[in-house]
ZAMARGU-4260 file (C-alpha; in steps of 0.2 Angstrom, whole numbers, plus 5000, padded with zeros to 4 digits):
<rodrens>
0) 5039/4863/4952 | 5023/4854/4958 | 5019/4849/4975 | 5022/4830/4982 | 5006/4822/4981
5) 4997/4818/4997 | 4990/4804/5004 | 4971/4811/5003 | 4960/4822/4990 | 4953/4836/4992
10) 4937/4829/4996 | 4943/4820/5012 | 4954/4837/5019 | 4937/4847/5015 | 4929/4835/5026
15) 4942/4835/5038 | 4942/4854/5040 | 4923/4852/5042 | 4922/4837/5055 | 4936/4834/5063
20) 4940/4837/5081 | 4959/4847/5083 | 4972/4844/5095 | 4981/4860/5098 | 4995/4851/5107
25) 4998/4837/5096 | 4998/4851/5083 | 4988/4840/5069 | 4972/4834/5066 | 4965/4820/5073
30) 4962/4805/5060 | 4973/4812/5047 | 4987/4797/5043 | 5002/4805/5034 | 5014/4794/5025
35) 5031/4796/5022 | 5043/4806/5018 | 5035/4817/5028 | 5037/4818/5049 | 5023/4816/5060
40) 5032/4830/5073 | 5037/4840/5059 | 5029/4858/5059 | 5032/4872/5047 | 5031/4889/5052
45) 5029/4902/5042 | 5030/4919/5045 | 5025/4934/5031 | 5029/4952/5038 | 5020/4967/5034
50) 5025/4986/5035 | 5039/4991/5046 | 5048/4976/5045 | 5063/4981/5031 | 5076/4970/5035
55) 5078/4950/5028 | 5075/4941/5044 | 5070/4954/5057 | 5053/4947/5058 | 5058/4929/5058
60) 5073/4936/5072 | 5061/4945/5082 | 5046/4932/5084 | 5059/4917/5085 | 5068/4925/5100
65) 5050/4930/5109 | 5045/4915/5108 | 5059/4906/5114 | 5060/4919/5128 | 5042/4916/5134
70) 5043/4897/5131 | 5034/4893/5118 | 5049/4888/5109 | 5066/4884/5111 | 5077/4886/5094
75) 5096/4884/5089 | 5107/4898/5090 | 5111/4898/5070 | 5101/4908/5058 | 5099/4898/5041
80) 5101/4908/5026 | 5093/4902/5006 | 5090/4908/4990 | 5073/4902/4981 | 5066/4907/4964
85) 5057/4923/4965 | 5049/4922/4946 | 5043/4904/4941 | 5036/4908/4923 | 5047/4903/4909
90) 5049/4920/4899 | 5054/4929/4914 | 5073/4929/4922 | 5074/4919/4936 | 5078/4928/4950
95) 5080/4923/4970 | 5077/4931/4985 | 5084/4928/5002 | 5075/4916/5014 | 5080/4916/5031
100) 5076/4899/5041 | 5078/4894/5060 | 5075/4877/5069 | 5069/4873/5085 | 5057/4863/5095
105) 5042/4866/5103 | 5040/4865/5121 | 5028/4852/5130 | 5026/4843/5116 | 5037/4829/5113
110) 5047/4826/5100 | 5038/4840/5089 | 5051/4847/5077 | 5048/4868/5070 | 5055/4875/5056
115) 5054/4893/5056 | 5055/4901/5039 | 5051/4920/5033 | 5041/4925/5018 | 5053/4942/5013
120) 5044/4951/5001 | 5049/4969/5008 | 5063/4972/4994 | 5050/4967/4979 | 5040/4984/4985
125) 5050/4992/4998 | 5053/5010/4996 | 5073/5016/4997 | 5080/5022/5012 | 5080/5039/5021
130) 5074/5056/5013 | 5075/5047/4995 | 5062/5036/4999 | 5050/5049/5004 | 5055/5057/4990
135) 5051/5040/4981 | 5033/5036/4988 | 5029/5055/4986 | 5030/5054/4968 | 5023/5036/4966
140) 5008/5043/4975 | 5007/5056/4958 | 5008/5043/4949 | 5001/5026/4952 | 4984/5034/4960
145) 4977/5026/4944 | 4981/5010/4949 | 4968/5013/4968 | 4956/5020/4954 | 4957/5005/4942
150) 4956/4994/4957 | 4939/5003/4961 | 4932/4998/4945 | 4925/4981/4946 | 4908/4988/4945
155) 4911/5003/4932 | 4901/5018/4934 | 4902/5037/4928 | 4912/5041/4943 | 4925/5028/4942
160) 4924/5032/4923 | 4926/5047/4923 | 4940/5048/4941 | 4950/5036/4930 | 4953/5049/4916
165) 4955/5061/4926 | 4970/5054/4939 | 4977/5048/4921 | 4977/5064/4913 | 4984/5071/4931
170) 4997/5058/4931 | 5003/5059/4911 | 5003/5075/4903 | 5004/5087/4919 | 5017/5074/4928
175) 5025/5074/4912 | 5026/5096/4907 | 5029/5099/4924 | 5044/5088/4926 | 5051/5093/4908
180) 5050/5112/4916 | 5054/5112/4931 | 5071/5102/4925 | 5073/5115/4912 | 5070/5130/4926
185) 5086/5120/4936 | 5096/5118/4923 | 5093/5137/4921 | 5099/5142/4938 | 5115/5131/4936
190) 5118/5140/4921 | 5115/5155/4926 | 5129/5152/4940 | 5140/5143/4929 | 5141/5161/4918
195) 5139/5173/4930 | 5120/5180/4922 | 5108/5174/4912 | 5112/5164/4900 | 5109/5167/4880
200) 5117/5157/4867 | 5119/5144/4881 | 5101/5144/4884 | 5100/5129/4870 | 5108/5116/4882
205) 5093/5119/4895 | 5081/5108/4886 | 5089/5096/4880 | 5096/5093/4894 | 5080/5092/4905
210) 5073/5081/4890 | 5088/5070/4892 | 5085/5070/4913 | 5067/5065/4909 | 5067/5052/4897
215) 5083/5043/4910 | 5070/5048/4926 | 5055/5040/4916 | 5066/5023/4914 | 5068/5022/4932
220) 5057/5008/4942 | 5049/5020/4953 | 5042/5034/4940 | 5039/5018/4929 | 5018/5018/4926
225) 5011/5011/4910 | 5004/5025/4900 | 5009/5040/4911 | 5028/5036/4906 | 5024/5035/4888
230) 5016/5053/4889 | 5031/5056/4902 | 5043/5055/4886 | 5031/5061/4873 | 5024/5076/4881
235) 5040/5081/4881 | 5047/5075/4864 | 5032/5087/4858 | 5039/5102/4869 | 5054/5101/4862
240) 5055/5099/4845 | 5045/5116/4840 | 5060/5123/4852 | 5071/5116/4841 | 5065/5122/4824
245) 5054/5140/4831 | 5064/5144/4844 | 5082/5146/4854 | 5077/5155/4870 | 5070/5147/4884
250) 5054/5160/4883 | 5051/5152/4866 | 5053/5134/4873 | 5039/5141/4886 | 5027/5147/4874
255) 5023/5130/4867 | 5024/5120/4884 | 5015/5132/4896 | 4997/5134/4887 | 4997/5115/4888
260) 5001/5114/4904 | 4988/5129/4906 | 4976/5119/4898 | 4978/5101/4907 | 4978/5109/4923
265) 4961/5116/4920 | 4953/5101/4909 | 4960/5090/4924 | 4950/5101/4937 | 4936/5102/4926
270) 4934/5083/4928 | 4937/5084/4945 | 4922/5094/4948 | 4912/5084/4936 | 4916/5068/4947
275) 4912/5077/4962 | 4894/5082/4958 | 4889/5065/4951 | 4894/5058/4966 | 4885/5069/4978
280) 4870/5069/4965 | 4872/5047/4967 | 4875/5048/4986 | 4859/5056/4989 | 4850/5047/4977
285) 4856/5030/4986 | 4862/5025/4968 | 4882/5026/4973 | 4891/5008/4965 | 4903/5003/4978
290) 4917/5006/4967 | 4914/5024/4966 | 4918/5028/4985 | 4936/5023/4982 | 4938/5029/4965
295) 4933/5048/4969 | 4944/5045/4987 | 4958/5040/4978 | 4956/5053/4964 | 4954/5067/4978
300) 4970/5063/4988 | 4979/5064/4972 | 4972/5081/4966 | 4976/5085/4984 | 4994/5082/4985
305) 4997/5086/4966 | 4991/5106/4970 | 5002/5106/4987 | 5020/5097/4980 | 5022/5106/4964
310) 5020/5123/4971 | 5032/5119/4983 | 5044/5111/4968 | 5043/5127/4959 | 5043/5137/4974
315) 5060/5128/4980 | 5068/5134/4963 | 5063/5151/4963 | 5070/5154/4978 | 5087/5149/4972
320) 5086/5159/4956 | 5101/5174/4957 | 5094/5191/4958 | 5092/5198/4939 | 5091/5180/4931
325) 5069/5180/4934 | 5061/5177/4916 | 5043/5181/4912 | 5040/5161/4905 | 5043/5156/4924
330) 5029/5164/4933 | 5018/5160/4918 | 5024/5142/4918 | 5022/5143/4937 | 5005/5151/4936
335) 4999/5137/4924 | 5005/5124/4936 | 4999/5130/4951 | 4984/5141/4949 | 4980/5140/4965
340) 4996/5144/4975 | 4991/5149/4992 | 4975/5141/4993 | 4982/5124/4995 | 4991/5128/5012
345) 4974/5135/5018 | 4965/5117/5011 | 4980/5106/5020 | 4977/5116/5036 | 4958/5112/5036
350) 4963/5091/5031 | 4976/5093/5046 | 4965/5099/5059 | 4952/5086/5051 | 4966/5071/5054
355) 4969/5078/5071 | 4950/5078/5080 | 4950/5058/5071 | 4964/5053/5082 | 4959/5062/5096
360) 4944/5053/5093 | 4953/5037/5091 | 4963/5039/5107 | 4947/5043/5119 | 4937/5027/5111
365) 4955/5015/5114 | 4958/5021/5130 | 4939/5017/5134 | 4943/5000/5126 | 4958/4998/5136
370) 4949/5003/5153 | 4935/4991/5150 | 4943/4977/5149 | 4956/4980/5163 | 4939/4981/5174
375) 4932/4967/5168 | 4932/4951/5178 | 4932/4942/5165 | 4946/4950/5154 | 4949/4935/5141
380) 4931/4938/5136 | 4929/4956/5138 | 4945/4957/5127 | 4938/4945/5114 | 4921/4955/5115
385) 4930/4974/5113 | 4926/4987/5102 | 4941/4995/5093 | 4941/5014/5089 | 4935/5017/5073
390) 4945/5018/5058 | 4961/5030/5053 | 4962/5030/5035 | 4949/5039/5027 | 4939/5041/5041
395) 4923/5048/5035 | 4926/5065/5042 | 4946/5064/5035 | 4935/5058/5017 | 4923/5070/5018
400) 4936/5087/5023 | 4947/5078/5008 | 4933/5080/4996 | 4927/5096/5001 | 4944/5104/5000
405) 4947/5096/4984 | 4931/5103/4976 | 4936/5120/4982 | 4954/5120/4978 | 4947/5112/4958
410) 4933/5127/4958 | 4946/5140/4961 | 4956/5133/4945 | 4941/5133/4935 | 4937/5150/4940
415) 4955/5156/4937 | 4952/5152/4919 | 4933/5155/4913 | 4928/5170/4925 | 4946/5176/4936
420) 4936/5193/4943 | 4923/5183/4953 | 4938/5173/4961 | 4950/5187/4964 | 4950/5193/4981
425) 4949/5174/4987 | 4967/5173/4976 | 4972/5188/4985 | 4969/5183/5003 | 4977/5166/4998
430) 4991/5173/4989 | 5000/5181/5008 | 5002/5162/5010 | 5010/5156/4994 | 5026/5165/4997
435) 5045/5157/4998 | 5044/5161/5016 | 5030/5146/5017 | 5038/5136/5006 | 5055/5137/5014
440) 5048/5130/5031 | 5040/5117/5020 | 5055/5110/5016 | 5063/5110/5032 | 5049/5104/5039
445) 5047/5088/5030 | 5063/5079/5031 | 5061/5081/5050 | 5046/5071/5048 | 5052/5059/5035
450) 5050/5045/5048 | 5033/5048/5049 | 5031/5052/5032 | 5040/5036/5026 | 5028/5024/5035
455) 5013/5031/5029 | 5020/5032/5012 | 5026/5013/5014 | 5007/5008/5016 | 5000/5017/5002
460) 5015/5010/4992 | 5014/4994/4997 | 4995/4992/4994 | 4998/5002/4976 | 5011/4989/4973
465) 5003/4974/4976 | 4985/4982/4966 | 4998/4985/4953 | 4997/4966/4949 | 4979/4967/4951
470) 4975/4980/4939 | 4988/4979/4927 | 4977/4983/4908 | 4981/4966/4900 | 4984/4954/4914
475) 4972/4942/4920 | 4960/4950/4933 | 4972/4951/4950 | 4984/4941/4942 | 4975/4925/4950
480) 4979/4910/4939 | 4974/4891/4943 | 4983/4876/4937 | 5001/4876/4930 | 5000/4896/4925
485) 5007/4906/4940 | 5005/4924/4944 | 5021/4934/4942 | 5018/4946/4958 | 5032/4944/4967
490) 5022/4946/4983 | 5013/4931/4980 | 5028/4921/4971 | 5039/4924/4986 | 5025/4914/4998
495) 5022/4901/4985 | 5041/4899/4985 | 5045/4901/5004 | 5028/4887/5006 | 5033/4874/4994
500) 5051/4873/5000 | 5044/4870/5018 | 5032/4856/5010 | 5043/4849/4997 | 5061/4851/5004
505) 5057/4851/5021 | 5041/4836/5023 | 5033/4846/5035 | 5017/4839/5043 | 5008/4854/5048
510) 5009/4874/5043 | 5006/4884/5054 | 5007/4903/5045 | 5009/4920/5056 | 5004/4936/5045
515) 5005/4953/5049 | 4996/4968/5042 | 5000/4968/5021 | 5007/4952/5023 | 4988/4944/5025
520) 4982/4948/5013 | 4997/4939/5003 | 4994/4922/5011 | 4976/4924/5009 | 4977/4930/4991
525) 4991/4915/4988 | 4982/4903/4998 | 4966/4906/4989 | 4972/4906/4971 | 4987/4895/4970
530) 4990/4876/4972 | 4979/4865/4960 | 4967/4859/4972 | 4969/4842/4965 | 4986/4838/4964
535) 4995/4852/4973 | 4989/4846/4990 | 4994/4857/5007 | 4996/4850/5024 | 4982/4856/5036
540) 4986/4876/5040 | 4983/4885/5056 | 4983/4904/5051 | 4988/4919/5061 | 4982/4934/5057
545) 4987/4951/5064 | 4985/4970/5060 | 4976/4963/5045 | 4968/4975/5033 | 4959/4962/5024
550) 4941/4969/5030 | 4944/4985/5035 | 4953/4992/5021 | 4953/4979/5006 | 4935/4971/5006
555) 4929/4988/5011 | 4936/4999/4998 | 4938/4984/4986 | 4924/4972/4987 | 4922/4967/4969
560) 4939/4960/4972 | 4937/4955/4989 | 4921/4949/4992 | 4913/4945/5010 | 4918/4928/5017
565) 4900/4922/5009 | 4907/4922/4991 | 4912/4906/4983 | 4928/4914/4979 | 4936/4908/4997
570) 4928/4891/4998 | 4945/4885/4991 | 4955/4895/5006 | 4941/4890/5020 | 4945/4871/5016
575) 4964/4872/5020 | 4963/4879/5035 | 4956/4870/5051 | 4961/4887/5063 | 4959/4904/5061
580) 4965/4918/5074 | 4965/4936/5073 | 4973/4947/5084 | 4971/4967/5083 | 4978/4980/5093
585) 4963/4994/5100 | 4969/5010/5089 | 4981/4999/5074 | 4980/5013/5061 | 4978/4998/5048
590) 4967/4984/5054 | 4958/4978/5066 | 4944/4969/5068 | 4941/4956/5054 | 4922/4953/5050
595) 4918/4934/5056 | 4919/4922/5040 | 4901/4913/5043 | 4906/4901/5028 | 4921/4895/5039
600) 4916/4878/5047 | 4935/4877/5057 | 4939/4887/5072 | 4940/4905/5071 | 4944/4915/5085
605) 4950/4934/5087 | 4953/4945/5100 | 4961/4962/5107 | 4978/4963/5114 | 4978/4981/5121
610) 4984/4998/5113 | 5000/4999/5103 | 4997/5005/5086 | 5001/4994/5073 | 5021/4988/5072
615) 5027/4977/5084 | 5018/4964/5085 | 5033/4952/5084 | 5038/4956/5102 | 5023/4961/5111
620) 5020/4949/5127 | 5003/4954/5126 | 5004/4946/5108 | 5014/4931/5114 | 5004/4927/5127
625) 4990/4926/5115 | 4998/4917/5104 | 5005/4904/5116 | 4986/4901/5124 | 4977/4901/5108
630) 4988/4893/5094 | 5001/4884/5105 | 4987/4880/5119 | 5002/4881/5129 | 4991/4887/5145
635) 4979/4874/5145 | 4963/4870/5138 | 4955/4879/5151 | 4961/4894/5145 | 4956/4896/5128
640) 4940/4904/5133
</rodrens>
């Protein structure tokens, strides 16, 4: 569906962005004559969550109530509840998704209509609920790292090259061998208490059987990963049929899967290794690409989590095995798959301690932040002026204990297999740790942390989702598409849907768009690459940005794809906006500070609003009064600093 045409070209809102002077209480700009349908007093508000925020409606609910509570707004009691296309393109289904919309007024400006609606796109890459969805991210996390790495590799080079093969090869074939044996080691133990002992002419059903789990867990959306699912369900095909026609034992089934595991496992660290000298050879040589940081990053974590979840998997079954039932193709299968077992805890412990001394160090320099502007005279400006603590994921001493951890733990591997007498007593000292006694308080500990654990998994999942649709091999590059060709990320598709409706349906004047955290970098992705400049005209936008990530994560680890502001690629999305604000929190975990956009001629303005972390921002007074003295200029003009 195109948008009504305006009133005036792109030329002339370019020139208004540029020139014109902007009334913050008349909440339009100066000069600008709208014809009808659309109402002068009208204003759209649009508000796109980020992390945190699970729920249809409990973004929109929570900023619609503060605001009305600290009078900015006053809104009817009545929640509105839509459905709007989530899919535009023909050849897909057309599916909806649940807007939620609340009217109101603003306060001390007459006659001003708001209609309040939320962007929802939480349930297109939200993980599920509870333990489940830990379990869910953990595993898209061993998966989709290819994707982080992909997204590195605007400007190719051997690092991203060769950390691209490598988190595929991790993510494929030793995702895939793992899977099919581990299934086949729990099928065992069932059987195995289903008969009493170990089974032996029943033995047959415990591959096919963890085949048939497979191929069914490799359908579902969340192991579902391009080539790794194919070589998910044709590792295992490979495995099983010289079991079929060789063998009827489980130990014969283990004699064909295990070398290749064996073998994968060590190719993998090999590569690993490989990556890691070239990119200290490059760093020292000032001859590092940009991309390379965030493929070897990304290609470390996944090592890292890969060599501390799957002994723990295996270590969790073994545990349950009946006394008498042990076989000699588990522990060769388990030695295969986690050559280092021991080690890893050691390596976590090192990347733990690292984690911690960052957030002390994030504490002290927030705290200092915080303190400096309460003893300012001037707090507005001290507040606009502060320096937030530095930044929490991957923080160069977290990268740099990552890497070195990961180098060890690959070496180890290697070593196990070329030359296992230089590495033995290390394997030794490491082996009093990889006992069921560690892995047993494992397990427990982690669904007492799966809170935590969720929301750090919901923003690796969420970026990974939404570079899913940036990376993808045969879309268009970040799925941006001009003209009538739209992008089929439901991320984006759900703004463009919630946006038009407001324009379209509801003839709104102004929009005035409030983005937290991942949803920025939608409505600055959409805003960007969406709309035919020429005859899908926007109203004039005022944007809100808070807890955004667009500097310090996506145009820092990303930059081919997220330029700086002096690209041409935003000279499109600097022209629709007159107004810019950016609000941060001292020690958000996610963003902060965003780099000032020279190329912007409109207003941009951003400031601190004390400590808190990075959820909550809906209810914040801090936030609100922020919001109400900046964007609302609710204060007066004497305020706005």
């Amino acid at each position: 569906m195109a948008l009504a045409p305006r009133d005036f070209d792109i030329d002339q809102r370019i020139a208004v962005v540029k020139n014109a002077a902007f009334s913050p209480i008349q909440l339009l700009p100066r000069g600008v004559d709208v014809a009808a349908p659309i109402s002068a007093n009208r204003v759209g508000l649009v508000v796109v969550h980020g992390i945190g925020d699970p729920s249809p409606g409990e973004a929109l609910r929570d900023l619609t109530d503060a605001m009305e509570a600290d009078g900015i707004a006053s809104f009817d009691a009545a929640v509105l509840e839509r459905r709007l296309p989530d899919v535009r393109a023909s050849e897909h289904k057309l599916k909806f998704f649940p807007v939620h919309l609340r009217t109101g007024v603003l306060k001390q400006v007459a006659q001003s209509e708001l209609i309040a609606a939320e962007v929802f796109w939480g349930s297109a890459s939200q993980l599920a609920p509870g333990k489940w969805g830990v379990l869910q991210g953990t595993v898209s996390l061993l998966l989709n790292v290819p994707t982080l790495v992909m997204g590195a590799r605007g400007e190719k080079s051997v690092v991203s090259v060769l950390s691209w093969w490598a988190s595929m090869l991790l993510a494929s074939a030793a995702f895939a061998l793992n899977a099919l044996l581990i299934l086949t080691l729990g099928v065992y133990i069932g059987l195995c208490y289903v008969f009493g002992a170990p089974p032996t002419k029943w033995e047959i059903v415990a591959p096919i059987a963890a085949a048939g789990v497979t191929f069914w867990l490799s359908r579902s959306s969340w192991l579902w990963f391009k080539e790794a699912c194919l070589a998910f369900r044709f590792v295992g095909l490979v495995c099983l049929l010289p079991w079929l026609f060789t063998g009827r034992t489980l130990q014969d089934f283990a004699k064909v899967s295990v070398p290749i595991l064996g073998f994968t496992i060590v190719a993998v660290a090999l590569m690993v290794l490989v990556v890691g000298v070239v990119f200290v050879a490059q760093r020292f040589a000032n001859r590092l690409a940009e991309g390379s940081v965030t493929a070897t990053l990304a290609r470390c974590l996944q090592f890292g989590l890969w060599t501390l979840i799957v002994p723990l998997a295996w270590q969790g079954l073994f545990a349950l095995i009946p006394d008498g039932g042990e076989q000699r193709w588990m522990i060769d299968a388990f030695g295969s798959a986690a050559a280092s077992n021991g080690l890893q805890w050691l390596l976590a412990l090192v990347v733990m301690l690292a984690f911690g001394c960052v957030r002390a160090l994030r504490w002290v320099q927030a705290r200092a932040a915080q303190r400096q502007i309460d003893a300012s005279a001037a707090a507005l400006e001290a507040a606009v002026n502060a320096r937030p603590a530095d930044r929490l994921i991957l923080h160069p001493v977290l990268a740099v204990a990552l890497f070195a951890c990961v180098m060890v733990g690959a070496a180890v591997i290697v070593l196990g297999a070329i030359r296992p007498e230089w590495i033995r007593p290390l394997q030794a000292f490491a082996g009093q740790f990889g006992n069921a006694k560690v892995a047993g308080a494992a397990l427990v500990l982690v669904p007492l942390l799966a809170t935590q654990l969720r929301l750090a998994l919901d923003l690796a999942y969420d970026v990974m989702f939404y570079l899913y649709y940036a990376t993808e091999p045969g879309r268009r590059i970040l799925s941006r598409t001009r003209g009538t060709t739209r992008s089929n990320n439901p991320m984006l598709t759900r703004f463009h849907s919630v946006v038009e409706h407001l324009v379209c349906d509801q003839h709104v004047a102004q929009l005035i768009i409030l983005a937290h955290s991942q949803g920025t970098v939608i409505a600055l992705d959409e805003l960007t690459h969406s709309w035919n400049i020429r005859h899908e005209k926007l109203p004039p936008i005022s944007l809100v940005t808070f807890g955004s990530p667009i500097s310090q994560l996506y145009q820092h680890y990303f930059p081919h794809f997220y330029p700086d502001w002096k690209s041409a690629q935003w000279t499109v999305f600097f022209s629709r906006l007159y107004e810019w604000n950016n609000f941060y929190r001292l020690d958000d975990y996610v963003g902060t500070t965003i780099a000032p956009p020279t190329s912007f001629a409109g207003t941009f303005y951003q400031e601190a609003v004390g400590r808190g972390g990075h959820t909550g921002y809906w209810r914040d007074p801090r936030f609100l009064a922020a919001l109400k003295r900046q964007v609302f200029d609710i204060s007066g003009p004497a305020a706005r600093g």
